[in-house]
N, C-alpha and C positions, 0 to 999 in steps of 0.2 A: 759167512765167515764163522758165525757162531749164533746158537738160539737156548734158553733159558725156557722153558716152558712154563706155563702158566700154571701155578700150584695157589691153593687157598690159604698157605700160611702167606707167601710173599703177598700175594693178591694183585700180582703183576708179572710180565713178561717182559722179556729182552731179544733184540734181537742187535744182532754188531752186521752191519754189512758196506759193503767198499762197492761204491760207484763207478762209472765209466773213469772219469778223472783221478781214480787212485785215492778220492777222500773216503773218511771211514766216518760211520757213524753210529752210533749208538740209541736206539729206538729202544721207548719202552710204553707199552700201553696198560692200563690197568684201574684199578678202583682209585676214587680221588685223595682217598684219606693215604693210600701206598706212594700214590705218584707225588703228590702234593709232599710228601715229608722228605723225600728227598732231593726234591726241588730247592726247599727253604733251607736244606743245610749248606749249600754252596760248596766253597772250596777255599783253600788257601788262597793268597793272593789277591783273590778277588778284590777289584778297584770300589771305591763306595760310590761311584754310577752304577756299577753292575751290581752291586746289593740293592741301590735303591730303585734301578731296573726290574731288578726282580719282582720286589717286593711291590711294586705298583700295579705289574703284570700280574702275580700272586692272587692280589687282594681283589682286582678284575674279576677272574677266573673265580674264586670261591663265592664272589656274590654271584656270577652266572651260577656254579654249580647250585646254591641255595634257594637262586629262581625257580632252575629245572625240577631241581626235589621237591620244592613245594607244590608245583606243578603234576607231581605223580611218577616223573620221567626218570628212568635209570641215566647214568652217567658211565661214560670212561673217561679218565682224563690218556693223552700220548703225549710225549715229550721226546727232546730229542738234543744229541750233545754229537757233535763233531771234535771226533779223536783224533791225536798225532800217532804215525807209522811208531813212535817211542814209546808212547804211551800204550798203545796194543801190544806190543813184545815187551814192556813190562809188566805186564799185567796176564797171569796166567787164566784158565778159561773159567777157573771157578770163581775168582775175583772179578772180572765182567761180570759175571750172572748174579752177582750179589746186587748189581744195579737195578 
């Protein structure tokens, strides 16, 4: 449906793609400190399970990532958000790719 390509200012990629079942999704892979900051900013609405979800998953993830680095090992983090058919048609191509 749509792809963002990997540049060293964003220091991540995008990719939007729709599944056999017509669900849409939003994939993005990239360096931990790009992927990570916009994990942590959330969204409106958000219930404070799914903050404190987050934030347990988060804090997980950056002690592994901390392991691996100490270890020598490069990192990507991926993530990934399941979008509404409304939410794609409201959103033009350049505002996806800001993700």
């Amino acid at each position: 449906m749509g792809m963002h390509e990997f540049d060293s200012v964003r220091k991540r990629m995008s990719v939007l793609v729709e599944g056999p079942d017509e669900s849409i999704k939003l994939l993005v892979k990239g360096a931990d400190s790009s992927v990570m900051s916009i994990i942590s900013q959330g969204e409106n609405g958000d219930s404070l399970a799914q903050i404190q979800g987050r934030a347990e998953i988060s804090s997980a993830t950056l002690a592994h990532l901390d392991r691996y680095s100490r270890d020598g090992l490069r990192t990507l983090v991926v993530a990934s958000k399941e979008l509404s058919h409304n939410e794609v048609s409201l959103k033009s191509s350049s505002e996806v790719g800001e993700v």
